[in-house]
LOPANU-658500 format. One record per residue: residue in three letters; x, y, z of N, C-alpha, C in turn. Coordinates in steps of 0.05 Angstrom, whole numbers, plus 32768, in hexadecimal, padded with zeros to 4 digits. Layout:
N
ALAXYZXYZXYZ...
END
This chain:
347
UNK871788957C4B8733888E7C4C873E888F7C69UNK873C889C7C78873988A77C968737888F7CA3UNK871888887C9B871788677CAE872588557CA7UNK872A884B7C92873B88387C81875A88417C8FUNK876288507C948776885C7C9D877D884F7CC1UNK876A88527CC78763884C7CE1876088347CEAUNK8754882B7CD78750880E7CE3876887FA7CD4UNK877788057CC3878F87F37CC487A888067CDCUNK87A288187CE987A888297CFC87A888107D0FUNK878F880A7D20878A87F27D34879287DE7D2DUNK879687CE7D0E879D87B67D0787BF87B77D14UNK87CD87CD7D0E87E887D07D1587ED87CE7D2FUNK87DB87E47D4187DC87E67D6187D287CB7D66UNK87BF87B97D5C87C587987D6887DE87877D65UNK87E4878B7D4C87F787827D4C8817877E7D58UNK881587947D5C882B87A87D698827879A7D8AUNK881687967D928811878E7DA9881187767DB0UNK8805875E7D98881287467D9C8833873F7D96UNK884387517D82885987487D878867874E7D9FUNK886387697DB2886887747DC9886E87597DDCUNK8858874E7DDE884C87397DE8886287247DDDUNK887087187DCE887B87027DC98896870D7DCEUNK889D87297DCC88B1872C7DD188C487357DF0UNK88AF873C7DFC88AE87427E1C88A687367E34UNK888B87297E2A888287147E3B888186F57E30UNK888D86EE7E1E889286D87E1F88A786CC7E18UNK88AC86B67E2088CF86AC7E2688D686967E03UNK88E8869E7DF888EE86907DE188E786717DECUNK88D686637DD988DB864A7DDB88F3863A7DCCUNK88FC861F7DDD891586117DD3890385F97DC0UNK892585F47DB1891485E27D9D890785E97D80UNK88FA85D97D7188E985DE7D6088DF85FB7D5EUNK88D285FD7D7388BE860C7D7B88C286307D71UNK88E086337D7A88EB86477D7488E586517D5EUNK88E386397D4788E286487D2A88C6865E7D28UNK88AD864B7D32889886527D35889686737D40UNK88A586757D5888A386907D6588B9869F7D56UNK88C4869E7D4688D586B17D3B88BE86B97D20UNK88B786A57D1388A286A97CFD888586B97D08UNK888586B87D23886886C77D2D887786DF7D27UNK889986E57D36889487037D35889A87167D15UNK88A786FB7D0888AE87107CEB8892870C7CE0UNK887F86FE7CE0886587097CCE885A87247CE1UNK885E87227CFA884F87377D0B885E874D7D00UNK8872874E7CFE8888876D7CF1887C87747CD7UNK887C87557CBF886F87697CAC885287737CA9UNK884287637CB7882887727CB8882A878F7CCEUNK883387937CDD883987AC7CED884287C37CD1UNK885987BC7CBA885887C67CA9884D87CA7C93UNK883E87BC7C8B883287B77C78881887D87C82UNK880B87C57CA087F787DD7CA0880387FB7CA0UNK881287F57CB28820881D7CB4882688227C9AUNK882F88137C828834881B7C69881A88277C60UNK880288107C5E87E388207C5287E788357C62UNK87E988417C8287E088597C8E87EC88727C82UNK880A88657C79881988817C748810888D7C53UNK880788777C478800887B7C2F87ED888C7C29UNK87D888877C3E87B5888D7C4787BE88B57C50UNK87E088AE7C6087D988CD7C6B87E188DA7C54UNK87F488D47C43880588E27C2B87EB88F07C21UNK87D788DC7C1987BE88E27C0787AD88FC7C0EUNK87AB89007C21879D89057C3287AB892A7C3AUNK87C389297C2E87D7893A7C3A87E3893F7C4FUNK87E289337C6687F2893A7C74880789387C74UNK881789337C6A883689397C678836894D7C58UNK883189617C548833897C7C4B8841898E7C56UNK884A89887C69885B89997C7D887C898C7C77UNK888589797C628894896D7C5F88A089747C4CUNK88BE897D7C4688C689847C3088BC89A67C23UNK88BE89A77C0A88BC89C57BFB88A689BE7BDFUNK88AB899E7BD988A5899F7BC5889689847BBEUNK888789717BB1887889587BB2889389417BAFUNK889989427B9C88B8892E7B9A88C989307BB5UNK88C4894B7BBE88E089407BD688C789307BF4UNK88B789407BF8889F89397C0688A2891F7C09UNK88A589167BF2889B88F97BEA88AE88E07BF5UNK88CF88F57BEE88E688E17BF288EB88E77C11UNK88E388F97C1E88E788F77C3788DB88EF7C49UNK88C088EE7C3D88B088DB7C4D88B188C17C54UNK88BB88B97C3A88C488997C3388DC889D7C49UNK88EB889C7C378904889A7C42890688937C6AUNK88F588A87C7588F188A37C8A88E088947C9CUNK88C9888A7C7F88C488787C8888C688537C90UNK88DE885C7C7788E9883E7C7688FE883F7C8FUNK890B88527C92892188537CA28916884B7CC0UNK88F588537CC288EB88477CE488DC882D7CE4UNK88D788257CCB88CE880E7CCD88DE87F47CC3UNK88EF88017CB3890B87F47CB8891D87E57CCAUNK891C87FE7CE7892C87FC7D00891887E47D10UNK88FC87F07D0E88E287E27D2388E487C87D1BUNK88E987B37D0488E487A27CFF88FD87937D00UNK8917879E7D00893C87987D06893B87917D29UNK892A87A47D38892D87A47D4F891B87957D5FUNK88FE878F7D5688E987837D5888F587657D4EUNK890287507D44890687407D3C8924873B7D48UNK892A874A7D5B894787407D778960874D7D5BUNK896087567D4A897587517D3E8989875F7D3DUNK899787617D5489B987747D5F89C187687D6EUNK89DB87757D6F89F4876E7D7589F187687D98UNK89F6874C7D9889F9873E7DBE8A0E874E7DCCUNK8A21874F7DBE8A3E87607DD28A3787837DD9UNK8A2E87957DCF8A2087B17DDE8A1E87AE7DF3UNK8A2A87C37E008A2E87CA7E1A8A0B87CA7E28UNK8A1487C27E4789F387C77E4789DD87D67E4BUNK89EA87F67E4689DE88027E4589CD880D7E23UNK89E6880B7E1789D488057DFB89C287ED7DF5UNK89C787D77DFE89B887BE7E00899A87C07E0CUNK899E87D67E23898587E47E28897687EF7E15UNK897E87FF7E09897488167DF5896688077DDFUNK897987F67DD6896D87E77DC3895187CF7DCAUNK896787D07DDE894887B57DE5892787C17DE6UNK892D87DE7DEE891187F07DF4890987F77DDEUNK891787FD7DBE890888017DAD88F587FA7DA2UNK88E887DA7D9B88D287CB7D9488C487D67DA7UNK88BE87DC7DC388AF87EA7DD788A788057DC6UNK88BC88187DC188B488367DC988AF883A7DA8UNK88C288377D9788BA88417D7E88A588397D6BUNK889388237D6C8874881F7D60886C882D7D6CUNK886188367D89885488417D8D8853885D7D87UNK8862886E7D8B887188877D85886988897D66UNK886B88737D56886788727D39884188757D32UNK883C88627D47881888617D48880E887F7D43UNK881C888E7D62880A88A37D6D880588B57D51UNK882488BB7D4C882D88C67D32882288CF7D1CUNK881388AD7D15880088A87D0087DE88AD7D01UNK87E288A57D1987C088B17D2887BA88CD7D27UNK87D388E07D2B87D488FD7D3287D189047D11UNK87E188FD7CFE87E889027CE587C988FD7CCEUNK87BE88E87CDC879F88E37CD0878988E67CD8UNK878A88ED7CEA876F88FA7CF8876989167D00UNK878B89217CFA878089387D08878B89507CF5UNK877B895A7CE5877E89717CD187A4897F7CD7UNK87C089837CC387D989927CD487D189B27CD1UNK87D489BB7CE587D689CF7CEA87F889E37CF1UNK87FF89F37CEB88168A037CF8881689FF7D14UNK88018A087D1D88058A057D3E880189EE7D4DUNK87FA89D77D3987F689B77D41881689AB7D40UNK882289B57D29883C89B37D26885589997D34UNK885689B17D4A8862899F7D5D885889867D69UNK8839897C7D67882B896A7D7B882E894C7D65UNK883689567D49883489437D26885A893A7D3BUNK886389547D35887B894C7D2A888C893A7D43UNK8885893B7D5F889989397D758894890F7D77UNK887B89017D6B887D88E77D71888988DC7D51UNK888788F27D3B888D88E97D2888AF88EB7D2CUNK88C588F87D2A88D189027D3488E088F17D49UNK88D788F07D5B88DD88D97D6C88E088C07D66UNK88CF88B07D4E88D2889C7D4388EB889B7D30UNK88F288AF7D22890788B57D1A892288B17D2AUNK892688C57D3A893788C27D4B893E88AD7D58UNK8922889C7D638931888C7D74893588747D52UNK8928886C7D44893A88547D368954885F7D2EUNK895E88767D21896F887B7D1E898788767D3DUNK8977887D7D46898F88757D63899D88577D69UNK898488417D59898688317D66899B88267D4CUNK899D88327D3789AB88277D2389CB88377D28UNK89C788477D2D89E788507D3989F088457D52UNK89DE883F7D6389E788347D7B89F988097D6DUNK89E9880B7D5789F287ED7D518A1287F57D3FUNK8A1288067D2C8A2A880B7D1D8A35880E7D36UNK8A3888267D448A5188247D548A52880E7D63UNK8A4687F67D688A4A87E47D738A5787D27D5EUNK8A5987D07D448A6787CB7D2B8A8087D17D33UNK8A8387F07D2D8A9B87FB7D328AA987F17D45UNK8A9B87F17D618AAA87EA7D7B8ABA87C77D77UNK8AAC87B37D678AB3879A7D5E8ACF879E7D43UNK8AC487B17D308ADC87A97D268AF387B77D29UNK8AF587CD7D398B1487D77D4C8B1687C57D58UNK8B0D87AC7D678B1787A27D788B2487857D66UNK8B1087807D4D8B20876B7D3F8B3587767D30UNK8B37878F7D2D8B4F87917D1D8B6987967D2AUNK8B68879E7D4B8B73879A7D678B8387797D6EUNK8B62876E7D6A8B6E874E7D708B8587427D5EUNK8B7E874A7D418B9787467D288BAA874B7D2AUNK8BAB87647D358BC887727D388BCF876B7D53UNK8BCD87637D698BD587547D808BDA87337D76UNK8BC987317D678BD6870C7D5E8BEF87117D4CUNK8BEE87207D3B8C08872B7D298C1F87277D37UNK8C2187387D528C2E87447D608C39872C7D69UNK8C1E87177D7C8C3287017D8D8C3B86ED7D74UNK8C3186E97D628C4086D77D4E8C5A86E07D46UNK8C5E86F47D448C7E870A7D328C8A86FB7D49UNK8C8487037D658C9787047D7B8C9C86E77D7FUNK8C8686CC7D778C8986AE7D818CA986AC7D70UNK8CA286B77D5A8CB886B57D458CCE86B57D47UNK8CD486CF7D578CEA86DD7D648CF686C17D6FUNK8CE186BD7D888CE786AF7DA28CF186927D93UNK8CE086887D888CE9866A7D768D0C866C7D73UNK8D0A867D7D638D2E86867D4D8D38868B7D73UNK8D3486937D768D4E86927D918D4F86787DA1UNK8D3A866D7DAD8D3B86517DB18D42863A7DA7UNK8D41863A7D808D4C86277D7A8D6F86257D7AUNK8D6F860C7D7C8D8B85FA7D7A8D9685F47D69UNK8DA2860C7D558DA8860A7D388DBA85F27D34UNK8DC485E57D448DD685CD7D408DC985B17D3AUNK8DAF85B17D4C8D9D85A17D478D7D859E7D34UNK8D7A85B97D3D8D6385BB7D278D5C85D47D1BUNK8D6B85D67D108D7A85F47D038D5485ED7CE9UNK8D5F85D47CE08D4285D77CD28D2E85E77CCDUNK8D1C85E37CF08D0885EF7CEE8D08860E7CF3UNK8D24861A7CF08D2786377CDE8D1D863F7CC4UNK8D1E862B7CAF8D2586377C9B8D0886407C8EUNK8CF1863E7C978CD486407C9C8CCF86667CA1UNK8CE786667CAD8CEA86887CBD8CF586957CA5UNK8D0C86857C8C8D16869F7C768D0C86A27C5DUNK8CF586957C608CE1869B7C4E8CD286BB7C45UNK8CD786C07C2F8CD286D37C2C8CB486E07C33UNK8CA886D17C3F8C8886E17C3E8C8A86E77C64UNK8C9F86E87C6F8CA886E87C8B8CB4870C7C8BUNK8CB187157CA38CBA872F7CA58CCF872A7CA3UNK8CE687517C9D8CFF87467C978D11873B7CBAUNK8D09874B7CCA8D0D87437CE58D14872C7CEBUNK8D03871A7CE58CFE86FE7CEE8D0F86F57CD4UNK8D0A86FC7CBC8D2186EB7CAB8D4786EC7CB0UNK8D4787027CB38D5F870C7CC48D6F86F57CDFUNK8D5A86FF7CF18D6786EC7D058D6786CC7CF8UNK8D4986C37CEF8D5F86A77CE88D7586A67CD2UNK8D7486AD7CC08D8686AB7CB18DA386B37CBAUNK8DA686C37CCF8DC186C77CE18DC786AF7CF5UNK8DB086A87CFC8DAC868F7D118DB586797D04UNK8DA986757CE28DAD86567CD38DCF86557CCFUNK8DD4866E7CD18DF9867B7CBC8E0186717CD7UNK8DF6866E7CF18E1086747D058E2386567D03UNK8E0C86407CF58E2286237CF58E2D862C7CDBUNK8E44861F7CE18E6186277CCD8E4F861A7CABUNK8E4885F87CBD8E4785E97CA18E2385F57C96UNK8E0F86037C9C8DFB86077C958DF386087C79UNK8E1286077C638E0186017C448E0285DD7C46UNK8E1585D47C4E8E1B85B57C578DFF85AF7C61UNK8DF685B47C798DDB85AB7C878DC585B67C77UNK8DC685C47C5C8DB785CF7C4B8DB285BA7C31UNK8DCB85B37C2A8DCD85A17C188DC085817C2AUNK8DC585787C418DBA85667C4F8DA085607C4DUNK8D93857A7C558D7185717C598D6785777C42UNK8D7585767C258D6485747C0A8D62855A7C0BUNK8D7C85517C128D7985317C0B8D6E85237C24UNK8D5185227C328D4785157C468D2A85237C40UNK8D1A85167C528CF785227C548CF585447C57UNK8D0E85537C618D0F856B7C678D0D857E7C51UNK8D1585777C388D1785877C1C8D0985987C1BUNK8CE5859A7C248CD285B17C1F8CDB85C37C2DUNK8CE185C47C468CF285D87C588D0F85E57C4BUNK8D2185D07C418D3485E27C318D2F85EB7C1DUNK8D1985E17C0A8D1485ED7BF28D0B86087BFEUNK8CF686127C1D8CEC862C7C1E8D0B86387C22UNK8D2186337C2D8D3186497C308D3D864C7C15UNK8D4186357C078D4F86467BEC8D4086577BD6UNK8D2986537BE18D17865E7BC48D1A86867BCFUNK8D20868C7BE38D1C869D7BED8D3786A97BF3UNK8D5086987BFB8D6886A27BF98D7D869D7BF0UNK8D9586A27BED8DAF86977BDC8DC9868A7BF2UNK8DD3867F7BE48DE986717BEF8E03867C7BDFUNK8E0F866B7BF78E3186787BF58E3886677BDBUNK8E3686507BDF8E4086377BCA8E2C86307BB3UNK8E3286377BA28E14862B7B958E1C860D7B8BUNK8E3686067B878E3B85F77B7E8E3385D77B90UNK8E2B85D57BA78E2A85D07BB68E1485B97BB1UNK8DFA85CB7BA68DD785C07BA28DD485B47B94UNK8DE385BB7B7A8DCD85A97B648DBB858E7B65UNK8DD7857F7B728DCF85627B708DB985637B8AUNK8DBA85717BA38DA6856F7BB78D95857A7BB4UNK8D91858E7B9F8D70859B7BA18D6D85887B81UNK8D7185757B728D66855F7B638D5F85507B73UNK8D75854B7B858D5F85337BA38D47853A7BABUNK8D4585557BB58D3485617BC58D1A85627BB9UNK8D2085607B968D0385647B828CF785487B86UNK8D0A853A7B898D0085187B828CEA85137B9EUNK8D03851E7BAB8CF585187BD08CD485257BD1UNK8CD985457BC48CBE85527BC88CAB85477BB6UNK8CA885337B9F8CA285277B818C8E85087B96UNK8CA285017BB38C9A84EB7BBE8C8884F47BD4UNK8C8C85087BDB8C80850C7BF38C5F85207BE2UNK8C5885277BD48C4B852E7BCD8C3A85157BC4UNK8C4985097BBF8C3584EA7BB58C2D84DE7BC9UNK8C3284DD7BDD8C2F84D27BFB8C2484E37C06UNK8C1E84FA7BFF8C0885107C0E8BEA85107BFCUNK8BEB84FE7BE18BD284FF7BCC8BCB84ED7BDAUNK8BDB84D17BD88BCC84BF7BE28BC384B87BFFUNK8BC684CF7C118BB984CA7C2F8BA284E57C2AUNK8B9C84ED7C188B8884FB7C158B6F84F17C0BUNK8B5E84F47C258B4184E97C208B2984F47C11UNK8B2D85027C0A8B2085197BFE8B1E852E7BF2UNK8B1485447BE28B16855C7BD38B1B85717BF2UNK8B1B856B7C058B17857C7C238B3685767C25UNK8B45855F7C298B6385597C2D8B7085637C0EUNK8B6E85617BFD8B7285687BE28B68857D7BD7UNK8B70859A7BE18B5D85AC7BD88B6985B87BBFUNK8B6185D67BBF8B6785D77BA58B8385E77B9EUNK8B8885F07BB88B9F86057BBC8BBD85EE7BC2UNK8BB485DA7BC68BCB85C27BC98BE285C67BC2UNK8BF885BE7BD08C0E85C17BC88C2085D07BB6UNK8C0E85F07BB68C1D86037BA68C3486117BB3UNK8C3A86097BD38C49861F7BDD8C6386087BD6UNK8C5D85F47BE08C7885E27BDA8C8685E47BB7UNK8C7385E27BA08C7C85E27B8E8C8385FF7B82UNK8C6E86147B8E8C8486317B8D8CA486327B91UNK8CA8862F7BA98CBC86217BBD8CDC86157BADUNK8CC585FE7BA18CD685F17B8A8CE786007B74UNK8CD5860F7B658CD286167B498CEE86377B53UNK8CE986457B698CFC86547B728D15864E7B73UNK8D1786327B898D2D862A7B888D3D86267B73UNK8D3086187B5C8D3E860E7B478D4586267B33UNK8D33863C7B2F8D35864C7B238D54865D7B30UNK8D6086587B428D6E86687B4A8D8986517B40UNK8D8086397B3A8D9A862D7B288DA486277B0AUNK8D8E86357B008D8886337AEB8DA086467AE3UNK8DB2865A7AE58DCF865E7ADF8DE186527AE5UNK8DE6863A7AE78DF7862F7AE58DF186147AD8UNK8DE986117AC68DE485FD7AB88DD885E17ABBUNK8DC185E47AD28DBF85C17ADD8DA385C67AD1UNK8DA785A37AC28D8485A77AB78D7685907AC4UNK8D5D85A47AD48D4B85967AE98D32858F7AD6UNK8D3185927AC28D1D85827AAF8D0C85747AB9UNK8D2785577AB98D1785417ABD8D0C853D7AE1UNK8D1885417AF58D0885457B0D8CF385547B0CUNK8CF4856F7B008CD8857D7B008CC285747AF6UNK8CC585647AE38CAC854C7AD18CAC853A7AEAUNK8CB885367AF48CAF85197B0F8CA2852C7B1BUNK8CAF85397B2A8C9B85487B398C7D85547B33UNK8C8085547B158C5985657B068C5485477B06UNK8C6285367AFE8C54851D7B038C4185107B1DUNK8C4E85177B358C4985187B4E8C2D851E7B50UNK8C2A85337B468C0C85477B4E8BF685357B3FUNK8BF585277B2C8BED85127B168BE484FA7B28UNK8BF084F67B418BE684DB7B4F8BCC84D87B51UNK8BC484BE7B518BA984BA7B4D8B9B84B87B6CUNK8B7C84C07B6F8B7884B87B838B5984AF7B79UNK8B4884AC7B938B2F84987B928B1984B17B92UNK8B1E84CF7B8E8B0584DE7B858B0D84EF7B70UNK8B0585017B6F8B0D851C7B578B0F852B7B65UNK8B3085317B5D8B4B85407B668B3D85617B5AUNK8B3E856F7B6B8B3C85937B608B4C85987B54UNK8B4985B47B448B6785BC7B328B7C85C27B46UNK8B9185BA7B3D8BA785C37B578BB185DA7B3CUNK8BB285F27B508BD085FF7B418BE286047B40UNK8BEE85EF7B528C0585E37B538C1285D97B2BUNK8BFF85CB7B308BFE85BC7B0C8C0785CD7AFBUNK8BF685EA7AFD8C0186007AE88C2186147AEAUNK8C1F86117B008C3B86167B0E8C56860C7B02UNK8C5285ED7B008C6585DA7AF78C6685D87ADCUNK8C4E85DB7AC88C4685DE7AB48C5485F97AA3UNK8C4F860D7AAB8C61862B7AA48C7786227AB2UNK8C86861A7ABF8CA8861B7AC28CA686067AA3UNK8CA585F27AA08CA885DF7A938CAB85EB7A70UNK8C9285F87A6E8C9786137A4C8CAB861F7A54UNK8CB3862B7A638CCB86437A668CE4862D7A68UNK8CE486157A658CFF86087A6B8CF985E67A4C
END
């Protein structure tokens, strides 16, 4: 068993040596070619494992891992365990596969492991099968075995915290984009010219908007006198999806004011949704989430007139009608459809 041991011992140490070789002294080829040298080195990794698997098997048999554990079951699981864990790392690291951004001193470290830890793993196995353990051999088994340990384990914490170091910094980048978006917000609502395009406020008092930012515009939209007037206006024009977001989200002074312009505004949104099916080229322009924020939008608004007695019935059927337009492929489920569908039972 000894020789058999051994000579898939040397089958490894060749091996180990031609991938050295593809990975140090020779320069990735471009092209095609590449596939080829990436496939030299993952068969070279698993035969590198495969043999050290027969060796460790060969030493188990053999006993030398007797010095391992208290008892045959744990012996067993710690052997494993550690052995997968270095040949695990050798074949992660042996096959380029970490993180490009590591500082370069860890980029060092790692880069040296396919170097230092087969071999360290070889001696290990050479020491562990050939040479009877002894107490006072002890230390000479345990310091390359040991070392193989350590260093893959290093090289796998050296990669998490390079994990770590990536996602503090994306969850950094989020919260700095957060930050300059809240503030564009800010800056917008003070710049605009509520006299002229008070409009492209009403995007800001939407309820899925902080209350900050809903605040200032909605003090900003109030500062023109006539703003339910210029409210009632852009139902009745292409603007309606925009007034439908501020009413679905806030109240007015007048209600009496809407009825007849948010019935416009259904017709308007009933047309413009049909004119958004039919410039859609595809299930990619037509997806599946389609036009549920506008008809949310809708179904709010109206729901907030529904005390005072105006029956939007028949616009709301034009409008489920809308979604019904035909086009030249197969339309996804919109759930939009079901949206309009449940107001329609409840009314």
């Amino acid at each position: 068993m000894i020789v058999l041991g051994n000579f898939f011992l040397a089958v490894a140490a060749i091996v180990f040596l031609l991938i050295c070789n593809l990975i140090y002294f020779k320069t990735p080829p471009g092209g095609d070619a590449v596939v080829g040298y990436a496939w030299s080195i993952i068969f070279g990794i698993l035969a590198f494992s495969i043999c050290m698997a027969i060796v460790t098997a060969i030493i188990g048999w053999q006993g030398g891992f007797g010095w391992v554990g208290t008892s045959t079951g744990q012996r067993v699981a710690l052997v494993l365990l550690g052995f997968l864990l270095i040949l695990v790392g050798n074949g992660f690291f042996m096959a380029n596969e970490y993180p490009r951004d590591l500082s370069p001193a860890m980029r060092k470290i790692v880069r040296m492991i396919p170097a230092v830890l087969p071999v360290l793993l070889l001696i290990g196995a050479a020491l562990l099968l050939n040479f009877k353990y002894t107490a006072l051999a002890g230390p000479v088994y345990k310091i390359p075995v040991f070392s193989s340990l350590f260093l893959s384990s290093l090289g796998f914490a050296i990669i998490l915290f390079g994990q770590a170091q990536r996602s503090a910094a994306r969850v950094k980048a989020d919260e700095d984009f957060r930050d300059r978006t809240h503030q564009n917000h800010l800056n917008t609502i003070d710049s605009t010219d509520v006299m002229k395009n008070g409009v492209f406020l009403y995007v800001f008092t939407d309820a899925n908007h902080k209350a900050d930012v809903r605040e200032k515009a909605l003090a900003k939209i109030k500062s023109r006198p006539d703003w339910q007037e210029e409210l009632v206006r852009r139902l009745q024009n292409d603007w309606a999806p925009e007034a439908f977001t501020f009413l679905a989200s806030n109240e007015v002074d007048n209600k009496t004011l809407f009825p007849e312009a948010v019935r416009q505004g259904i017709i308007i949104q009933a047309r413009l949704i049909r004119e958004s099916i039919r410039k859609c080229r595809d299930k990619y322009d037509l997806y599946e989430g389609r036009f549920t924020w506008e008809i949310d939008r809708v179904i709010r608004t109206v729901d907030k007139f529904d005390s005072i007695g105006v029956d939007f019935k028949p616009v709301m059927q034009e409008l489920r009608n809308a979604l019904d337009e035909k086009t030249d492929f197969e339309k996804p489920r919109l759930p939009a459809k079901g949206l309009l569908d449940n107001w329609q039972k409840k009314h």
